[in-house]
C-alpha atoms as one frame of an Amber mdcrd trajectory, in Angstrom:
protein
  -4.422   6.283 -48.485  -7.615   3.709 -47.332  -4.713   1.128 -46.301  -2.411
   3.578 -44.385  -6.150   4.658 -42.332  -6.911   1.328 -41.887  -3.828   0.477
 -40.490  -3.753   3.680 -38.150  -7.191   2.596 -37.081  -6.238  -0.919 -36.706
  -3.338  -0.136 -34.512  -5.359   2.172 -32.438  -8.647   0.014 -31.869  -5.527
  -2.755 -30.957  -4.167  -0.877 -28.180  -7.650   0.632 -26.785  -8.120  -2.883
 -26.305  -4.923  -3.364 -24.573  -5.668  -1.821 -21.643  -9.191  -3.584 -20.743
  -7.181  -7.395 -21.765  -4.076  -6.197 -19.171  -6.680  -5.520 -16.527  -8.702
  -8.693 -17.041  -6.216 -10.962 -16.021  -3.828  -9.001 -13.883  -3.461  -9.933
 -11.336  -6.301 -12.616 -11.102  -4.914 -14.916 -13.708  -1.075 -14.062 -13.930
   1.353 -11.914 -12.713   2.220  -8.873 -14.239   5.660 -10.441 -14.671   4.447
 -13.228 -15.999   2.578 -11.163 -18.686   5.550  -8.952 -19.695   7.476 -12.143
 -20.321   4.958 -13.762 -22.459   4.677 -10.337 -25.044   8.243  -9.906 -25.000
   9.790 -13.816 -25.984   6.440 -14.215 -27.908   6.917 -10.685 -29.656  10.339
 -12.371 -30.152   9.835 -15.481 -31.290   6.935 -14.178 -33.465   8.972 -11.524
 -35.383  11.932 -13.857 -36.068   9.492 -16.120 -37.744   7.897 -13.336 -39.833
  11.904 -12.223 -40.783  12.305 -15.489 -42.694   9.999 -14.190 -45.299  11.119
 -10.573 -45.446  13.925  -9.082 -47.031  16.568  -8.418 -43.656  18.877  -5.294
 -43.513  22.229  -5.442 -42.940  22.912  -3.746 -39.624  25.873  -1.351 -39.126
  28.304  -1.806 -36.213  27.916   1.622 -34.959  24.292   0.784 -34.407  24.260
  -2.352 -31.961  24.288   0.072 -29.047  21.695   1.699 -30.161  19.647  -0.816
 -30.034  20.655  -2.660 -26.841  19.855   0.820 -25.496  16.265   0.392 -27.299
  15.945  -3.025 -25.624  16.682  -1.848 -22.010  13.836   0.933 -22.588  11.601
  -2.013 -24.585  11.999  -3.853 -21.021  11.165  -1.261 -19.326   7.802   0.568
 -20.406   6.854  -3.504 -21.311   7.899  -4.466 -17.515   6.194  -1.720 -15.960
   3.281  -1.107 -18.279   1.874  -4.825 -16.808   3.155  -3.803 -12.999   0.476
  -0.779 -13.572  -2.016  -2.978 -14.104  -2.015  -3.976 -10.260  -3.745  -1.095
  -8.761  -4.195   1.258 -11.505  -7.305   1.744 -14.136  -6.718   0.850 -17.037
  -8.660   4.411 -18.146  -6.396   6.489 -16.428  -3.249   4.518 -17.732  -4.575
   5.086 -21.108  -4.730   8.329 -20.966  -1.328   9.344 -18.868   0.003   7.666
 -21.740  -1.335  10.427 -24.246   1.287  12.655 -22.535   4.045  10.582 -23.402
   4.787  12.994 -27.036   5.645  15.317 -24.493   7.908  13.596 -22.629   9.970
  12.816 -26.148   9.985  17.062 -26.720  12.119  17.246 -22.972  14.167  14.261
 -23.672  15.033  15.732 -27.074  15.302  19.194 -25.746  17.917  18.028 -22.665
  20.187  15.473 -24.612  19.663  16.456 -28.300  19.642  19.920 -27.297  16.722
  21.270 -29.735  15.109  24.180 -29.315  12.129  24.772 -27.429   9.899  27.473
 -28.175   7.537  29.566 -25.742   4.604  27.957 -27.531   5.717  24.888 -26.943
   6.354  25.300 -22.920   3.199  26.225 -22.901   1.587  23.617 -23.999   3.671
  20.844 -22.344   2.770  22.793 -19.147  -0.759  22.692 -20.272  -0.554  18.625
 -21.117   1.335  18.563 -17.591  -1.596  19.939 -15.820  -3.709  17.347 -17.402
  -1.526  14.679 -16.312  -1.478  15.504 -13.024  -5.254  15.822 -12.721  -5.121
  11.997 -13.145  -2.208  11.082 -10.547  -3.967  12.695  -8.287  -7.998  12.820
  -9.097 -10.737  10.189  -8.054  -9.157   9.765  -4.682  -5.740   7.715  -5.754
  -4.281   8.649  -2.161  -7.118   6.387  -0.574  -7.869   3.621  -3.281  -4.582
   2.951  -4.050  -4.361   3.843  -7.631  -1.554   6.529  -7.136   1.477   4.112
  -7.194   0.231   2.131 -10.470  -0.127   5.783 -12.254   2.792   6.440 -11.154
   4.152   3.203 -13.000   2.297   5.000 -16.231   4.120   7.872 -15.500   7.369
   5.846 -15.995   6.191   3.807 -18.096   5.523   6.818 -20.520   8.767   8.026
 -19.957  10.689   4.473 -20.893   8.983   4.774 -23.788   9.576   7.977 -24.781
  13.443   7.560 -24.394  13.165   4.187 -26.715  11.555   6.560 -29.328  14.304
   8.664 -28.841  16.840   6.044 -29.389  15.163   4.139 -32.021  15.138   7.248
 -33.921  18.150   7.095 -36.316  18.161   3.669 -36.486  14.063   3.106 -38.018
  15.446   6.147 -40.778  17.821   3.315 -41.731  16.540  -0.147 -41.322  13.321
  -2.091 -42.294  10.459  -2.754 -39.358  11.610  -6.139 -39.065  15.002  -6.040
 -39.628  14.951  -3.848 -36.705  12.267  -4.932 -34.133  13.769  -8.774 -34.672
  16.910  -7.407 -33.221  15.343  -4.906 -30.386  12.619  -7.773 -29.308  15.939
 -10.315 -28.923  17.656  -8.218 -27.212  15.161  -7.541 -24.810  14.264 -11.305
 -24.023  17.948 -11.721 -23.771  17.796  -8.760 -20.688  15.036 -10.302 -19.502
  15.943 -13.524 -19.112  16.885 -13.261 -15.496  13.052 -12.376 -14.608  11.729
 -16.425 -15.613  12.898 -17.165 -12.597  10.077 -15.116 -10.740   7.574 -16.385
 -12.359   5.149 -19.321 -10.363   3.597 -22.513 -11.966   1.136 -22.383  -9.429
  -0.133 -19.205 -10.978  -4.395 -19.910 -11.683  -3.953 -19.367 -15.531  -1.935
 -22.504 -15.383  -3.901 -24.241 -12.903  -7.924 -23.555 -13.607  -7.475 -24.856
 -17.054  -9.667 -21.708 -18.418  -9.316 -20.779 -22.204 -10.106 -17.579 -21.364
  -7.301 -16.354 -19.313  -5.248 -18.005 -22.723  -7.203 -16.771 -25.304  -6.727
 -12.539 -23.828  -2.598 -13.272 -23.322  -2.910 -14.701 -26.950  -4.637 -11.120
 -28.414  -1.717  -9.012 -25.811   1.038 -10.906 -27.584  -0.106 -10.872 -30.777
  -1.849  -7.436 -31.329  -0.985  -4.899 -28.987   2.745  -6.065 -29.455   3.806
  -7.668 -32.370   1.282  -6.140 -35.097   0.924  -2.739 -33.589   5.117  -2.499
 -33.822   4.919  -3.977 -37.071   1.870  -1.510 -38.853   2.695   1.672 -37.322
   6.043   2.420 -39.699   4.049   1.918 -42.980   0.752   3.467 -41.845   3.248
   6.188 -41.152   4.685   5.865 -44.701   1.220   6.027 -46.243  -1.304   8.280
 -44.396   1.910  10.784 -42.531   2.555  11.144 -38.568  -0.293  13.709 -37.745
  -2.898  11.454 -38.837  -1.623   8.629 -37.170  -1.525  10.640 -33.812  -4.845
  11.758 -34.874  -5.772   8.032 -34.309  -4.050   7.454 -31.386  -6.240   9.766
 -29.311  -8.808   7.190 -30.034  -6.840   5.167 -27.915  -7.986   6.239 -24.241
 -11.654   6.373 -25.741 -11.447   2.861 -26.937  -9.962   1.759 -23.939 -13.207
   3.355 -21.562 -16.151   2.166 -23.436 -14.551  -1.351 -23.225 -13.849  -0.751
 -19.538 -17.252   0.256 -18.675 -19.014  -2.345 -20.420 -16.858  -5.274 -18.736
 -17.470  -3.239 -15.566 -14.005  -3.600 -14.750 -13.917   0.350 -14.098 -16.142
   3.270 -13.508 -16.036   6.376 -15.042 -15.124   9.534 -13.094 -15.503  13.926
 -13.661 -11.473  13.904 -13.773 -10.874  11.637 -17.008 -12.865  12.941 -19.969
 -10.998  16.698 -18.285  -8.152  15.555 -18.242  -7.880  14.015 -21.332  -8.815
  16.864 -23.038  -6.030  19.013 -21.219  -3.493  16.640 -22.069  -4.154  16.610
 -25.933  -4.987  20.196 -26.136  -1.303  20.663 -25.008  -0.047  17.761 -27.456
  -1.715  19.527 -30.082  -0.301  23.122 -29.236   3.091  21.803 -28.871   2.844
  19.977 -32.962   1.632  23.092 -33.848   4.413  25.322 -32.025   6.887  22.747
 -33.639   5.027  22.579 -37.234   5.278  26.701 -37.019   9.096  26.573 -35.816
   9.859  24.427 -38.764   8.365  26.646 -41.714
């Protein structure tokens, strides 16, 4: 039980700090690109590596397309996450991507046609509201933050899909034996995008350790340990109290903020926040009801 919290909290402190790292050096050090790039071939490079010492799975052939499907959405929400980064705050990214659990009830209620109670609309109406309070508070029309929430927007729903997806196949394969695969195939898809990338890029030419040492943490926290704790903290502590530490996530993510004075705190955050888990939370409980 103390090791499946730890992990949770781990994971959670990990990606408050995710946001605040993104922001520092995008786009004054490196491209967004060139920051996707470096967490997905290090993810996979890292992960293959840590598969030499694990026990692999054997994967089924009805599965590959499952997860090349996983990899296009990995490329995605990763891609997109980092284009965010160029006009958006990293507060309000954080939490736009607290409505994301919603976004995985639609997808599941359109294509895996389950059923979705009144209780639930409700509260993904209610988590809606809260989203939008973000797209369009603190004046996004006029500083220019409305087109990188709108990346979170997408970048929530990428993600969601690849949870869909990755489903079935994380019932039936080990972290590693899976994410080696999903993190290979996505450097394989993004292959193509090296070739927009710039050596004349000031991470590469200031000679800073700085700029290295917060890419370092994106690769190797936020991505690769964060993917590889959350299935056992699951195991150990159970789902609810792992999303239970997740909405320590956007909190996390604005004391950090503030202190680096990298943002500034506005009315429409700590409101919206609230909205948007107070519908996440109705819709569990709609769905913990449904299932009794």
């Amino acid at each position: 039980m103390i090791w499946g919290n730890l992990l949770a909290l781990s994971a959670a402190i990990c990606w408050g700090l995710n946001d605040p790292a993104n922001k520092a050096i995008i786009p004054d050090w490196i491209s967004a690109s060139g920051v996707a790039l470096s967490r997905i071939f290090g993810a996979a490079i890292l992960v293959w590596i840590v598969s030499l010492f694990v026990k692999n799975d054997k994967i089924q052939k009805g599965d590959w397309k499952l997860l090349w499907a996983s990899a296009l959405m990995m490329l995605g929400f990763v891609y997109v996450f980092s284009l965010a980064f160029n006009t958006a705050s990293p507060i309000d990214i954080a939490i736009i991507l607290t409505f994301q659990p919603i976004l995985v009830v639609v997808i599941n209620a359109i294509f895996k046609h389950e059923h979705v109670s009144l209780l639930e609309v409700v509260g993904m109406v209610i988590a809606l509201a809260g989203a939008l309070i973000v797209i369009l508070g603190g004046g996004s029309f006029e500083s220019g933050r409305l087109v990188g929430d709108l990346f979170a927007v997408v970048c929530a729903l990428t993600y969601a899909v690849y949870l869909v997806i990755i489903e079935g196949p994380s019932q039936r394969y080990g972290t590693v034996s899976l994410m080696k695969w999903v993190f290979l195939f996505t450097a394989i898809l993004a292959s193509p995008l090296v070739f927009t990338l710039s050596a004349s890029l000031p991470i590469f030419t200031h000679g800073k350790a700085m700029p290295w040492l917060i890419l370092g943490f994106i690769v190797l926290f936020p991505t690769v340990y964060c993917y590889l704790v959350t299935p056992p903290a699951i195991r150990l502590v159970g789902s609810e109290v792992l999303a239970f530490y997740q909405y320590l996530v956007p909190v996390i993510t604005t004391v950090v903020a503030i202190a680096a004075k990298m943002d500034t705190f506005h009315w429409y955050q700590p409101v919206s926040f609230v909205i948007i888990v107070a519908g996440v939370i109705l819709v569990n409980y709609a769905k913990a009801k449904t299932s009794k």
